[in-house]
Structure formats: structure tokens, C-alpha cells
N, C-alpha and C positions, 0 to 999 in steps of 0.2 A: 603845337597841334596843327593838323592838315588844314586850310579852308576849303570849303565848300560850295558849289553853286550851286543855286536855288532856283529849280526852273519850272515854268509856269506854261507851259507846252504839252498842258496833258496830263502832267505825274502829280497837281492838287486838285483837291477838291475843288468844285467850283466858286466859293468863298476865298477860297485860299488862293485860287490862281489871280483874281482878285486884289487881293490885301498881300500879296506875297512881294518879292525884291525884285520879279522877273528871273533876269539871268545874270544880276553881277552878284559879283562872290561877296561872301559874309564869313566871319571867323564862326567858326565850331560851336563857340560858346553861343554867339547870338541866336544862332539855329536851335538849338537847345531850350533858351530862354522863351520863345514862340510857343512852346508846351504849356499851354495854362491846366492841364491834368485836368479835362474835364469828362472826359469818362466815355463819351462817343465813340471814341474805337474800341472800346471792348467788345460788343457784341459785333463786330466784323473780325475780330482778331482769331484765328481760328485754334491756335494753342491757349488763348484764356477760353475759348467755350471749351475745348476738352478739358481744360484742370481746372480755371477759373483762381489760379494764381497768377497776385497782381505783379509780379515780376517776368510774368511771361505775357504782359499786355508789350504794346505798343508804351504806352509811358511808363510803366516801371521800368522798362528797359531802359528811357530816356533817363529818367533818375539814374540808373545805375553808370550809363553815359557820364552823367553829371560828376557822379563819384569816384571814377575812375580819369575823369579831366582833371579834378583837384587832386586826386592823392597819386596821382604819376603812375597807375600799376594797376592789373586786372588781375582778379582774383579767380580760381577754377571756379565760383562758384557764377560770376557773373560771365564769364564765357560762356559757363553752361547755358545761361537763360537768352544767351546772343545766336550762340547757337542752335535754341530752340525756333526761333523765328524762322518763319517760313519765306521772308520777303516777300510776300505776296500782293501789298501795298494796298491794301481794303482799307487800312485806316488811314492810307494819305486822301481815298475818296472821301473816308465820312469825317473827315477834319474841319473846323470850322475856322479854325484858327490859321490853315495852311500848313502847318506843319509839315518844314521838308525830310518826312521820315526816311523816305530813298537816300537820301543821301547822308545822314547821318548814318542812318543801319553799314552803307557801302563804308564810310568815313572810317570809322568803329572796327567791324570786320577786319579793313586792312592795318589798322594797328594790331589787331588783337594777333592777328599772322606776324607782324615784326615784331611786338616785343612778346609776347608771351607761347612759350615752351607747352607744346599736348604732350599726351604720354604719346610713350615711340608706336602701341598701335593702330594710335589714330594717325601719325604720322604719314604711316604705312600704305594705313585705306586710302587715305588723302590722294598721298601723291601716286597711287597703282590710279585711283580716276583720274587725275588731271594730265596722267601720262598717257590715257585712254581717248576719251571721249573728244578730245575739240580737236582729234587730231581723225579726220576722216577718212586718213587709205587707212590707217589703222584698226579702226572701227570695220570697215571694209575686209581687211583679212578674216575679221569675225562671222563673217556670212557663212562662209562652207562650214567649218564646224558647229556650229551655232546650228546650221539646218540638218545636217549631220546626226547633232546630240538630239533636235528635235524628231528627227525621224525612227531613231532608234526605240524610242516609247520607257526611256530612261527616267523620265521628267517625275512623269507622276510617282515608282519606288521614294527616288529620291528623295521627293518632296516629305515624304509620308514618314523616312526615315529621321529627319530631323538633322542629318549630317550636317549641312550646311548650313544649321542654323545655329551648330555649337561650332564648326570654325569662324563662322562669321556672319552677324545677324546681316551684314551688307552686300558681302557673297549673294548668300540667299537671296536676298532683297533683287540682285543683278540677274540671277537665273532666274525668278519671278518674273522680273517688267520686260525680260528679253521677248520681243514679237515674233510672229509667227515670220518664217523666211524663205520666201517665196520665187523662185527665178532668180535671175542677170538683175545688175541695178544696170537699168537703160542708160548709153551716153546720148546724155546732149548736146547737139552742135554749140557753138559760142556766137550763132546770130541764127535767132528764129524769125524768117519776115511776115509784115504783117498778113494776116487777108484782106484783099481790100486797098481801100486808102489809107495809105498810113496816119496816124494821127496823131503816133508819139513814140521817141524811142526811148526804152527805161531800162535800166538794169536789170536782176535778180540775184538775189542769195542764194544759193542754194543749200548752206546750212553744213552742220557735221551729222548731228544724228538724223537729221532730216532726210540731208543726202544719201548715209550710211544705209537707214534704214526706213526711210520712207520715200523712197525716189518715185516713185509715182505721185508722190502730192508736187513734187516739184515740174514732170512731167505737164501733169493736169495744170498747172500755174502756167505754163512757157504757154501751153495750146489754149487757155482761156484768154490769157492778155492778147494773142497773135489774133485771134478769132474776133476781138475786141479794137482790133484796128492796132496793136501794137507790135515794132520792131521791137522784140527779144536782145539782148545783149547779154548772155551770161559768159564774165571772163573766165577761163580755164583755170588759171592760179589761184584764182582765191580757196583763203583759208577759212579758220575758225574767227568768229565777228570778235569773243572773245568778252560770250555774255554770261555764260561757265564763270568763268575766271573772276571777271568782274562782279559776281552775285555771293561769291565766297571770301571776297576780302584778299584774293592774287591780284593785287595791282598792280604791279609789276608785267606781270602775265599776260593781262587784260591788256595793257596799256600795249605791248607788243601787237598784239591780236589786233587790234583796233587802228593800230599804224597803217601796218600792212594792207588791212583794209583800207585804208585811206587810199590807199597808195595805188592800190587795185583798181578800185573805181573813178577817183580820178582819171586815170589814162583811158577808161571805157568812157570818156565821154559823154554820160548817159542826163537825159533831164532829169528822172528820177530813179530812186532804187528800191524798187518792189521786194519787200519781206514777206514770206508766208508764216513763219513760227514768230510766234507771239514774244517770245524771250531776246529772242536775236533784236527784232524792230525796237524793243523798250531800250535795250543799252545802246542800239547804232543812233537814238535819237536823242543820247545823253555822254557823245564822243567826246565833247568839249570838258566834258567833268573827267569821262575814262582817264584823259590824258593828263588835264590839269591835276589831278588828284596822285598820280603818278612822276610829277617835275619836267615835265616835257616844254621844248622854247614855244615863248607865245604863237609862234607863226604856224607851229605844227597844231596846236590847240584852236586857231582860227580855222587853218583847213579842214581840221576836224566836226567844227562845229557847220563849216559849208555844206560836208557832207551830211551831216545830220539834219539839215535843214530840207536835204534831197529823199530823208528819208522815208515811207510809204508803207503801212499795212496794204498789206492785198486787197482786203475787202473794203478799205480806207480809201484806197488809190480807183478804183473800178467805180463806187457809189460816187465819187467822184466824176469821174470821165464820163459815167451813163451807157448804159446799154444798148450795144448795136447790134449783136449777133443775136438771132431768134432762139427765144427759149420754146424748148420742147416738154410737154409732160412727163413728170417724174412722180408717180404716185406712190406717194412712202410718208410716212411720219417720222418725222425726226426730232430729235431732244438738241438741243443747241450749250452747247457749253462753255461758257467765260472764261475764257482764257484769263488767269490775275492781270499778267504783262500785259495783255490785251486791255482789258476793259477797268484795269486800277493804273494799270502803269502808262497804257497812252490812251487812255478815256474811248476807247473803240468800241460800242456795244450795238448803236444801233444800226449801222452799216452792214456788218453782215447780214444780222435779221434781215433785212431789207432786200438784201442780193437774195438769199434762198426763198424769201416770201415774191417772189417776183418770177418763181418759177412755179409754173401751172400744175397743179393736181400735188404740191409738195405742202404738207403740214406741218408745220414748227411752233413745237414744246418747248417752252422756258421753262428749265430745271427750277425748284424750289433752292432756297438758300445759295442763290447767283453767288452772292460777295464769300462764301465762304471755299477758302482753297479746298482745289482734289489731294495734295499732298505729294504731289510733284515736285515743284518749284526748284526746274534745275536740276541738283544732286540731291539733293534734303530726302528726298527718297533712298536715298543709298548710306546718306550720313545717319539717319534719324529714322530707321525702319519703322520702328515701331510708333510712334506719333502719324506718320504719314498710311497707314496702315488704315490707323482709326477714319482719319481723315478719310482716304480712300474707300474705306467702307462706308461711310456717310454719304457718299456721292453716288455710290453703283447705289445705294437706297436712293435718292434722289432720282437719279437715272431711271430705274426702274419703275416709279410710280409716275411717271408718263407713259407708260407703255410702248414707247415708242420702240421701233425695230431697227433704227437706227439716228447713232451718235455724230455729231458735229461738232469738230473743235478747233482752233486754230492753233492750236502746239501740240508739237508730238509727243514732250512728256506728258502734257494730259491725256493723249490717249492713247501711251505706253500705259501709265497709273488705273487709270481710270479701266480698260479692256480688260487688262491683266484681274484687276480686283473681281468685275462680272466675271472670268474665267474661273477664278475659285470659287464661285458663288456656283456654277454649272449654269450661269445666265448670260450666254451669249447673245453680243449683240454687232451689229456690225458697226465700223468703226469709218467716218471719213475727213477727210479737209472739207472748208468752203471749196476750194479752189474744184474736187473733186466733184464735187454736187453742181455744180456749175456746168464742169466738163460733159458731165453727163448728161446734165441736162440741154447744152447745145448741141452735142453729137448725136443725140436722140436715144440714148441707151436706157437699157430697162433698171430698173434699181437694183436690181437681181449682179450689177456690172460694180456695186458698189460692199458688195461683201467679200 
């Protein structure tokens, strides 16, 4: 069996980071053992509140872990319940124990990919996404057609007709969360200087589907940090961080992705490297597991974990440094939404609040049921339509009884999931980054710049 590191940097509860090992490795089994089954994560666990079967908690699952360590072999039936998990890591916050579910869930997954055979058309779906999404000019060629199909006024027959949901509930599920596609994705130069005195020079990601399809949050990022006394350095190469991969049990994959990353920013020189999606930052600051969990020589697993140590939420990295550039009036109410990676996987919650509560005439709604996933998480939207569905329709409910006019998130699949679902609802709302609300607010633009 694989070991595991157990790390205490964010991804436990606050007991657990506590009572936990730190960051030296433990064998599989011992991690396991840490599960006193005491019932806590159920009501965070957002597949036992939809069925409230206990094999799709967080510790049945561990049981079935348990069962599948002793009898050498995974059965269709406990893949099924491994693959129901959202990863969302709600139960590593409400754990008392520390239990490092992240890492057993990742541990688990990548066996369950080596030794056990799916049917060929899961195979299919599988590898048509992972040949898709973490590759970013790829995803990029999807823009013209994509706004093409959208312009045509194709969408809604389609929809209506059901086609695409007897070829493939995950089709569907992909022509659903596809976003609205709007212009050129802006280039960015590969050094934004500061304004001002400089005060620090930091990297950035710029992400696959972030970049693909959300290049104005990255935009809005380069001109917040810049505006913030920050040299910009984004390197032109880089790829996919390679948190796709790594959340689906492609270790292998991940572990590539995550190299290269290494390798990337390294040579940028940077002191630190500002993430704005929430999923990217949870695995860049869990590089030393990516790789060790993969067989990679210790000295690549050290550089790894260097970098992860450089690693920085947006809104993490800023409430940090403090604000210099004058906020302007943005009068709008906004709903603020937890990103899981965000606020389970690297304990981020109050910081942003803090950044958009810090901008004059801006109102910020905390959604009801914060810990419970939109149904995103990653692909699981595209694996798992139908669970992530329900889940998405519990949140645009959520969403909505704030009345807020607009949303706030720090990952794009949540506000791919989350948009898409108010769209079938006919409850449009508008959709932004922190980073976004920010920009506006120092540029002096009207909310109106935000829809």
C-alpha cells in the first residue's frame, strides 16, 4: 500500500491540525486507524444529506478503505460509493479526530485507477475529459464554436429535446456548465510592474479553465496585485497545476503536471505564487504528497514541497500584505460563496470576506449551509450529473434567498455549477471573482462592469 502524508497546513480541522503527525508520512493503514466513526461528518458530508447512506459518508467509505486494504481488491460496488464522493473535504473541517480524509480519499482513488477495470464507457467519458480540460490551448480552440453554438439559439431545442441526455448524461452535463463566450481571451504580458513602490514580486497561475474560460478574472488578478504595489511575473509555459488529475486518482498525471510546475516557477524566481481558483491552490499546497504518492526521487519531492510552501490564495496573499490602493464605491449586494478547496481544503474563509467587506457601499450575504458542496468539485459534475445536480439546485436555493444580485466565488467551477443551475431556473444572476470585485472597486467602475 501507498503511504501518505498527513498535513496540517490547512486541510484539518482545527483539533486535528493539533493532534495530527504534521507532515511526516504514515503507512495507510495508520491513517485509517485515526477514524473513531464518530458521526461528525455526516451532516457536512453532502452525498449522505442527499441519500443518508452510511456508505456514502465520509467513514463508511473509510470502512470500505479498510476492506479493500485487507482483502487485496475493490469491488464495483465500493468504487461506486468512492466515486460518489465529492471531495469536498467538509468532513476533514468538522473532524475531531484530524482525520486525514484528503489524503486517503487521493490514496484510494489512485489504486482504484490501477488495479480495478470500469466498464469501456466510463472509460471513454473519462479519458475524452482528461484529454480536454487541463490542457488549455485545447480548451481554447473551444471558444469559436462554442460561441458559435451559442449564438445560433440551438441551446434551448436541444435542451428540450433530451438528445444529449440519452447519448450521454455527461455530454449534457458539458453543453449545460459551458459559459457564456464573450470576445478574445486577453494576452498577458509575462511581467506586470508594480504601481508605485514595489513591495514584492509574486508569481501567478493562470489556470486551464480559468484561463480558457475565465481570462478576465485572471486579468482583474495581474491589475489588483500591480495596483497593490505588486511586480506581476506570469511565466508564459506554464501548464495545468495538475489538480484535475490529482482529485480523480491520475497520479501519474497529476504527478507530471505538478513537475513541470515545479519547474516553471522555480526559474520565475518569484517570492510567492498567487492562485486565484480555489482547486489549483488546495493541490499546489500539497505538491510534496502529488509527487511522493507518485514514486518520484526525494530531492524532487523537497523542491516540491519549497514550492508549496510559496504557495498563496489571492485573497490569502492581499489580507495579508494590506491594503494600499484606495477603494472606490461599489454599491451592490453580493452572496459570497465557499469555495470547498478554498475554505475545507486550505481553511480560507475569512479573508475574502474581509477584502470585499473593506469596499465602501458593498454588501456581503453569507449563503445558508456554507460547508455544503455546489456540486462542482472538479469533474464530478460531468462524472456524476445527476447527484451534482441536486446538489446545484440546493445552492442556486441558497443563492437566491439572499437576494443578492450578485455572486462571489473563488473557483470557476463553482461558478460554472452554480450560474449554469440559476440559468435553468430563469434566475439570472451575475457572476464574479474576488479578484474582479476588487478591480472594480479600485478602478472606480460601476457594478453594472460586473455583469
Amino acid at each position: 500500500m501507498t503511504e501518505s502524508a498527513k498535513s496540517a497546513d490547512g486541510t484539518e480541522g482545527a483539533e486535528g491540525a493539533e493532534n495530527g503527525a504534521g507532515t511526516a508520512e504514515r503507512p495507510f493503514p495508520d491513517l485509517l486507524s485515526d477514524c473513531v466513526h464518530c458521526g461528525f461528518c455526516l451532516p457536512t458530508c453532502p452525498t449522505y444529506v442527499l441519500w443518508g447512506e452510511e456508505m456514502d459518508s465520509p467513514r463508511g467509505r473509510i470502512h470500505l478503505m479498510g476492506q479493500a486494504e485487507d482483502e487485496g481488491v475493490f469491488t464495483d460496488a465500493s468504487v461506486g460509493h468512492f466515486d460518489n464522493c465529492l471531495g469536498c473535504l467538509a468532513c476533514v473541517t468538522a473532524c475531531p479526530s484530524g482525520v486525514a480524509y484528503d489524503a486517503l480519499i487521493e490514496t484510494t482513488r489512485a489504486r482504484v485507477e490501477e488495479e480495478h477495470e470500469r466498464p469501456r464507457a466510463e472509460r471513454l467519458i473519462r479519458s475524452a475529459i482528461f484529454s480536454l480540460f487541463p490542457y488549455r490551448r485545447r480548451l481554447g480552440l473551444m471558444r469559436g464554436p462554442l460561441r458559435a453554438y451559442q449564438a445560433s439559439g440551438l441551446a434551448k431545442p436541444l435542451r428540450s429535446s433530451g438528445v444529449l441526455e440519452r447519448v450521454s448524461p455527461s455530454v449534457a452535463a458539458m453543453e449545460r456548465m459551458a459559459p457564456p463566450i464573450k470576445g478574445k481571451v486577453p494576452a498577458l504580458p509575462e511581467r506586470v510592474p508594480a504601481a508605485g513602490r514595489r513591495r514584492a514580486v509574486v508569481g501567478m497561475l493562470t489556470g486551464c479553465v480559468q484561463g480558457a474560460f475565465f481570462p478576465q478574472v485572471n486579468t482583474a488578478t495581474a491589475r489588483v496585485l500591480a495596483s497593490e504595489g505588486c511586480e506581476v511575473v506570469i511565466p508564459k509555459g506554464q501548464g495545468c497545476c495538475g489538480a484535475l488529475s490529482s482529485h480523480s486518482g491520475r497520479a501519474e498525471e497529476a504527478a507530471r503536471f505538478a513537475e513541470e510546475t515545479v519547474r516553471t516557477f522555480e526559474k520565475a524566481g518569484v517570492e510567492s505564487v498567487v492562485v486565484n481558483s480555489a482547486g489549483c491552490g488546495g493541490t499546489m499546497k500539497h505538491y510534496g504528497r502529488v509527487l511522493r504518492e507518485a514514486g518520484r526521487p526525494d530531492d524532487l519531492v523537497r523542491r516540491a514541497e519549497a514550492l508549496s510552501a510559496k504557495v498563496v490564495d489571492f485573497s490569502e496573499y492581499l489580507a495579508e500584505l494590506g491594503p494600499r490602493a484606495e477603494r472606490h464605491p461599489l454599491p451592490v449586494k453580493a452572496a459570497y460563496h465557499d469555495a470547498c478547496h478554498l475554505s475545507h481544503g486550505q481553511g480560507v474563509t475569512a479573508e475574502p470576506r474581509d477584502l470585499l467587506r473593506s469596499i465602501p457601499d458593498l454588501e456581503v450575504a453569507d449563503l445558508p449551509n456554507p460547508e455544503i458542496c455546489c456540486g462542482s468539485a472538479g469533474v464530478y459534475n460531468l462524472l456524476n450529473p445527476e447527484p451534482a445536480a441536486e446538489l446545484g439546485t440546493r445552492k442556486a436555493d441558497d443563492v437566491a434567498s439572499t437576494k443578492a444580485s450578485l455572486l462571489v466565488a473563488g473557483n470557476p467551477g463553482c461558478s460554472l455549477q452554480i450560474a449554469a443551475t440559476m440559468r435553468e431556473r430563469g434566475e439570472e444572476i451575475a457572476v464574479a471573482h474576488t479578484a474582479q470585485v476588487l478591480d472594480a472597486s479600485i478602478r472606480g467602475l460601476p457594478p453594472s462592469a460586473l455583469v
